[in-house]
C-alpha positions in Angstrom: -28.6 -12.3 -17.4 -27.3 -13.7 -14.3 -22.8 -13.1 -14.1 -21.7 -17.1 -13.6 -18.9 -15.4 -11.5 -21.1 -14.6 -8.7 -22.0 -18.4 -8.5 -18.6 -19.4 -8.7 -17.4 -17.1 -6.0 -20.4 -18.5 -3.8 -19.3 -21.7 -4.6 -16.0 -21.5 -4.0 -16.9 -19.9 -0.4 -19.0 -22.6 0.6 -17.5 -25.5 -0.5 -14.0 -24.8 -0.5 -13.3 -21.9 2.1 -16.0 -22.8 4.8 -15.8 -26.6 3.3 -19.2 -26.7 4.9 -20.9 -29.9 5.6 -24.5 -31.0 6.3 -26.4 -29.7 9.2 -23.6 -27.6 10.0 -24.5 -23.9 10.4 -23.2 -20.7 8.9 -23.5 -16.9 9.9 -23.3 -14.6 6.7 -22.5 -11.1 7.6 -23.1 -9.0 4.4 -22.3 -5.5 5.1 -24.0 -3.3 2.5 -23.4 -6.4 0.0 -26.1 -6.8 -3.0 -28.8 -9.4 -2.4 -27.3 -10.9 -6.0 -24.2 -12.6 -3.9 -26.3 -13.4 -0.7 -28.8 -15.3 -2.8 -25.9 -17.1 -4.1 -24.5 -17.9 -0.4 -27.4 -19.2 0.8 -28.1 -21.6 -1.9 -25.1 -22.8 -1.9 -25.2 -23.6 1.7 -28.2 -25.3 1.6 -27.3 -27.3 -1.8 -24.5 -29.0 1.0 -27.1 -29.2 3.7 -26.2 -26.6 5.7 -27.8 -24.0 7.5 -27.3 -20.6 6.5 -28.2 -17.6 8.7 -28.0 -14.3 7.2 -27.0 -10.7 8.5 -27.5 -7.8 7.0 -25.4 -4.3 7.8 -25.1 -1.2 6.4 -21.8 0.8 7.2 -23.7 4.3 7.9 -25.7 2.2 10.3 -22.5 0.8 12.2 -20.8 4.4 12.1 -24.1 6.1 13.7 -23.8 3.4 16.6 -20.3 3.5 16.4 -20.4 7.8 17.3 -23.4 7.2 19.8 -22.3 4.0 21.4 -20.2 4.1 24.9 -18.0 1.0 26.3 -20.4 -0.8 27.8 -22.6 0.0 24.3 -20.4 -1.6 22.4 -19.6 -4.5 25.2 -23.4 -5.8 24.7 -23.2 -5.3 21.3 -20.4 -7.8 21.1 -21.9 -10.6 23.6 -24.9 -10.3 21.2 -23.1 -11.3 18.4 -20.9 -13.8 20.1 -24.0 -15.3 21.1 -24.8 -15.7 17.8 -21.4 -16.9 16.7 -21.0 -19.5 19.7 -23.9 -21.3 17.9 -22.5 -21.5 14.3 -19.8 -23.7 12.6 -18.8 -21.0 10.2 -18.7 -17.3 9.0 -18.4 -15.3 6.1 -18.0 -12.1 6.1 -18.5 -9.8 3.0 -18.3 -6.2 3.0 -19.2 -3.8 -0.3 -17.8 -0.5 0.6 -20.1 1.9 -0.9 -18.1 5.4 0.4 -14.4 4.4 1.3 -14.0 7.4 3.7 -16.7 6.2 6.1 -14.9 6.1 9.0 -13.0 9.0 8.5 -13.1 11.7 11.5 -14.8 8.7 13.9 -13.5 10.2 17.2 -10.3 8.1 18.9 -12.1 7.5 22.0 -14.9 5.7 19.9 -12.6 3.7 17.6 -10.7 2.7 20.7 -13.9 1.5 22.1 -14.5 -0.7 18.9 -11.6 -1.6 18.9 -10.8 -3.1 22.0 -14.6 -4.1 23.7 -15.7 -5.7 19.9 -13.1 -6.4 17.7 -10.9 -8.3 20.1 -13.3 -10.4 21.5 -15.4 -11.0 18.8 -13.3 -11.3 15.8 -9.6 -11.4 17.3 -10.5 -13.8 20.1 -13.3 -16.2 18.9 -13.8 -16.0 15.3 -10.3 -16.2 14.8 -9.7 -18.8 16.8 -12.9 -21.5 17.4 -14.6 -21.5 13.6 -14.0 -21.5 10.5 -14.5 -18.0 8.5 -13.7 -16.2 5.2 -13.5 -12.6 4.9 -13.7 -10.8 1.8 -14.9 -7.4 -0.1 -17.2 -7.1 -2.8 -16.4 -4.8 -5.8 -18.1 -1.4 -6.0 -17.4 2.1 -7.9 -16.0 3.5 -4.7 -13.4 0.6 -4.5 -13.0 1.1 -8.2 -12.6 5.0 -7.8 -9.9 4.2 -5.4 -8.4 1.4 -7.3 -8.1 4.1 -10.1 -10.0 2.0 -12.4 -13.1 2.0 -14.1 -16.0 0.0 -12.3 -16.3 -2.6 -15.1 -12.8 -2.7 -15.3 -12.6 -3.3 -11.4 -14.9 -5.9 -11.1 -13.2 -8.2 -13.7 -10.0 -7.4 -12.0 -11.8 -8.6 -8.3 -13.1 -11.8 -10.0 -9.4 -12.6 -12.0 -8.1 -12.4 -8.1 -11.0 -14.2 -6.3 -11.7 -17.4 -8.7 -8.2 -19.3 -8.8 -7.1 -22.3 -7.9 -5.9 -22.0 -4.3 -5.4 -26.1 -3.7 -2.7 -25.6 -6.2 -1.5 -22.3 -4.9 -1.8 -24.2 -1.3 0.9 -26.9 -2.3 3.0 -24.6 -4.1 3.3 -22.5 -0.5 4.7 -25.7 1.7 8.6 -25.6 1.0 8.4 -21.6 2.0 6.7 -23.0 5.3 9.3 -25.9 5.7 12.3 -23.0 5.2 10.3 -20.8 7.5 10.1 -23.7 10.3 13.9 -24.1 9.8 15.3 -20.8 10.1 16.0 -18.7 12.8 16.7 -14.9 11.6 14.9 -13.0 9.0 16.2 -9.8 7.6 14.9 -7.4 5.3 16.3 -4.6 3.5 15.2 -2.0 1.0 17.0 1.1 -1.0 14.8 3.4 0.6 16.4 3.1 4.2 14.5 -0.5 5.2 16.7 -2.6 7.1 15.4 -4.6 9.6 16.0 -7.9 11.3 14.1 -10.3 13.5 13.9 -14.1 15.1 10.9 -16.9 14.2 12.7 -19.4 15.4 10.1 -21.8 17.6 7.2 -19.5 16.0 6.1 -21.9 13.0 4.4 -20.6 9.4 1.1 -20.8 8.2 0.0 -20.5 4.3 -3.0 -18.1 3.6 -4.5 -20.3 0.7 -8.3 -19.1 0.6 -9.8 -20.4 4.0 -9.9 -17.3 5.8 -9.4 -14.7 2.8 -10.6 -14.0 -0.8 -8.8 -13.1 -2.9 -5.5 -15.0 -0.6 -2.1 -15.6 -1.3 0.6 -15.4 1.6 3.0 -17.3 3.8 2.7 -15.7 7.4 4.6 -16.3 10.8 5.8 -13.6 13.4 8.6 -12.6 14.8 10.2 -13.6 18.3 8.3 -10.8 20.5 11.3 -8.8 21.2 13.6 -9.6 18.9 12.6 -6.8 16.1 15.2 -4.7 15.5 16.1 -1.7 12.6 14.5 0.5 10.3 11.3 -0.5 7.9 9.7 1.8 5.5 6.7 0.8 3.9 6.1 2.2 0.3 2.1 1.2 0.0 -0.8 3.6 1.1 -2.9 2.0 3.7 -6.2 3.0 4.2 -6.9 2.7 8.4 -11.1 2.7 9.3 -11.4 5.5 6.4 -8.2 7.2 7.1 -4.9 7.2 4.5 -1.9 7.2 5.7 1.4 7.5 3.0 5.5 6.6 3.7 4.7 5.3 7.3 8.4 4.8 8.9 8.5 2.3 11.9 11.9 2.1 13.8 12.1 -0.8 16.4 14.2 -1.4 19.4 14.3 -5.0 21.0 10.8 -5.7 19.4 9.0 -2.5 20.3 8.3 0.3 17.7 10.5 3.6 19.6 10.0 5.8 16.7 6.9 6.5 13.9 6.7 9.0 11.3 4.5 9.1 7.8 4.0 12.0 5.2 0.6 12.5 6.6 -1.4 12.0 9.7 0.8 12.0 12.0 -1.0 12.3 14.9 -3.8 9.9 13.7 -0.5 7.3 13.2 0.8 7.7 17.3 -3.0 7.1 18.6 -3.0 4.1 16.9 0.2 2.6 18.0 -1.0 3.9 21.6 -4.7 1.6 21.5 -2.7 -0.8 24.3 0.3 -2.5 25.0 0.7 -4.8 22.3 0.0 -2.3 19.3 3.8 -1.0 19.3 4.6 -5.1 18.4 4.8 -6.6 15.9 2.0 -9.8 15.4 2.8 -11.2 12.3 5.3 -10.8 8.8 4.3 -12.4 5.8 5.3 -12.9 2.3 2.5 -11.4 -0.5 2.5 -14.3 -2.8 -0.7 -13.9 -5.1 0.5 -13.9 -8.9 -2.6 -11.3 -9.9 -1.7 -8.6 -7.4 0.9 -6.9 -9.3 0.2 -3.1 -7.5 -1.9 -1.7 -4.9 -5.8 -0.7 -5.0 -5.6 0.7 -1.9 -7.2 -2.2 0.2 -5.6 -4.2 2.9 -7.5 -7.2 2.2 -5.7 -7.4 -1.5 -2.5 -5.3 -1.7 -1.2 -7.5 1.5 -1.2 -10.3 -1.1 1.1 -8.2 -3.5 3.5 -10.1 -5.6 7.2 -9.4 -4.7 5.8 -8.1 -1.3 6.5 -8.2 2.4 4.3 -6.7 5.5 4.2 -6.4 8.7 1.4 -5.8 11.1 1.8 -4.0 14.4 -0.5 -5.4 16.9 -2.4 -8.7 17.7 -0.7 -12.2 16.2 -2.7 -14.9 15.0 -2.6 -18.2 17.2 -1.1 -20.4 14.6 1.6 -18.4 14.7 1.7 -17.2 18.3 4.7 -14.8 19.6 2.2 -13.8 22.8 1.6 -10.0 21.3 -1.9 -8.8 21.9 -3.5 -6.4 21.1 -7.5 -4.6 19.4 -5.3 -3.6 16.3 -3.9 -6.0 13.8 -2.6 -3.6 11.0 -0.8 -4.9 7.9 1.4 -3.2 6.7 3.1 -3.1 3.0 6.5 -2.9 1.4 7.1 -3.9 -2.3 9.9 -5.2 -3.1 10.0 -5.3 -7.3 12.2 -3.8 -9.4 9.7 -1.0 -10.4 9.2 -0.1 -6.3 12.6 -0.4 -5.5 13.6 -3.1 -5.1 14.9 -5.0 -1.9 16.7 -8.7 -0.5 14.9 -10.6 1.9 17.4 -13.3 3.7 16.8 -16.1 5.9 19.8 -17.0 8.6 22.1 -14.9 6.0 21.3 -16.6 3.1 19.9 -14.6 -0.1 15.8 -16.3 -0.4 14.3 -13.7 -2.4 15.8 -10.4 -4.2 13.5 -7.9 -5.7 10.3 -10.0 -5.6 11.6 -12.9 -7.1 12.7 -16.2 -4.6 16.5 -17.4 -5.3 16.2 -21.3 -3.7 15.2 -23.7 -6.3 12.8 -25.3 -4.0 10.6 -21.7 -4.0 10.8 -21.3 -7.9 7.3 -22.2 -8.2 5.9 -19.6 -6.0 7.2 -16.7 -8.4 4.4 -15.0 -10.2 5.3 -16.8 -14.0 5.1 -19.9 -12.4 2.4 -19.8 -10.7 -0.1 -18.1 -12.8 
């Protein structure tokens, strides 16, 4: 018997997230994903009249060409598939990690080259910026292994996060974005040393409400280029092209990170802050607003969406929220801020908006997690 979820989360993908409409054409990128999901997609697409183009990937594949590939390699790799993506309205990308570690031990050189001659142009630059495009994971025992949870157990957890009702998380989200638009200094502290303060005056706010990710939840802006300044320790693993990294510690000075230490993989840390220029700024700090994500499974894509969380990412900002940083890396970084983490007080031009996970204004009630189950 066929799982219903699988048609719902095509569904919601196509209709909703892509909001594809005849004739229009979409690239799906399905990256060691079952042929289950992809069936799905393209029916879907074509039930809305549009045209779905399929690509299939496997992640041993991509790390072989990955260790073989040289810059120019990977540069025609990348005008291949922006040929491809020039020609299309939208993307979706889905990705079933089948070993998590895959990328582990891929030579610096190599990911630099990925890094700056595909991801940039091709993901950072266009996708990003001249289509529409959903990205999301699909669940398999490795992410459930890592998620310390069974695989059955997993996958109902993956489909409670993906299939909600993101118009109504969507208008929940605009008072955060009118504050945001109003206010010109954000600070953040934390009992475990965080305390850290920046500008977004001028920058704007943008709500993550399932259009680009799935599952989604989060308010994002970025901070005045320069104007990061203080101490932030995050207190969420995150797991970097196959490698872990734990207690990563990011000091700032008039917007650039002077100082970066973690528990582990230290020197794996400082080659990634040195990819370019922009990777020792800051691109983007967002709030983690999805009422399901109540601790980390050791994915970016979900744990960024945390309840009661903050991050930050080092490297390239997002064009609806544009401080001018860029960079190949755009690394999101995690701190929870709920009593069982911690704690912490966020505060917007001095004024108390959220205190261990939970927003103070009346206006931003609705976006705690009880109220917006």
């Amino acid at each position: 018997m066929k799982d219903p979820r699988i048609k719902q989360l095509a569904e919601l993908l196509i209709k909703y997230s892509c909001a594809l409409h005849p004739r229009e054409k979409v690239l799906i990128e399905a990256i060691n994903a079952p042929r289950e999901i992809v069936l799905e997609l393209v029916r879907e697409a074509r039930a809305v009249g549009a045209t779905p183009l399929v690509s299939l990937k496997d992640d041993q594949v991509i790390r072989e060409l990955a260790l073989t590939y040289d810059a120019e390699d990977v540069r025609f790799m990348a005008d291949s598939e922006l040929h491809i993506l020039k020609q299309a309205d939208a993307f979706i990308s889905i990705r079933a990690p089948l070993n998590t570690q895959e990328y582990a031990g891929l030579p610096g050189e190599k990911l630099r080259n990925i890094l700056e001659h595909y991801i940039q142009p091709v993901h950072f630059e266009h996708r990003n910026n001249h289509m529409k495009w959903v990205a999301l994971r699909w669940p398999t025992p490795a992410m459930a292994e890592r998620a310390s949870l069974s695989t059955e157990d997993f996958e109902d957890l993956y489909f409670d996060l993906c299939l909600r009702d993101y118009e109504h998380m969507s208008a929940t989200m605009d008072p955060l974005i009118e504050l945001l638009e109003n206010t010109d200094d954000v600070r953040v502290v934390s009992p475990n040393g965080t305390d850290i303060s920046f500008s977004v005056k001028g920058i704007g706010a943008h709500k993550s409400d399932g259009r680009n990710n799935i599952p989604d939840g989060e308010v994002f802006t970025a901070p005045v280029r320069e104007s990061v300044n203080g101490r932030i320790r995050f207190n969420v693993p995150s797991v970097y092209y196959g490698v872990t990294f734990e207690d990563i510690c990011l000091e700032f000075h008039d917007g650039k990170i002077v100082n970066a230490l973690c528990r582990n993989e230290q020197a794996k840390l400082q080659e990634i802050l040195d990819q370019d220029g922009g990777a020792r700024y800051v691109g983007e700090f967002a709030f983690g607003l999805h009422p399901g994500m109540r601790k980390p499974v050791r994915d970016i894509l979900f744990d960024e969406k945390i309840a009661g969380s903050v991050h930050i990412a080092p490297g390239n900002a997002y064009s609806v929220c544009d401080n001018g940083n860029r960079s190949a890396i755009h690394w999101d970084l995690i701190l929870m801020q709920t009593p069982e983490t911690g704690g912490g007080e966020v505060y917007f031009d001095r004024r108390l908006v959220r205190k261990d996970g939970c927003f103070i204004p009346r206006q931003l009630a609705a976006l705690n997690p009880e109220n917006l189950c």
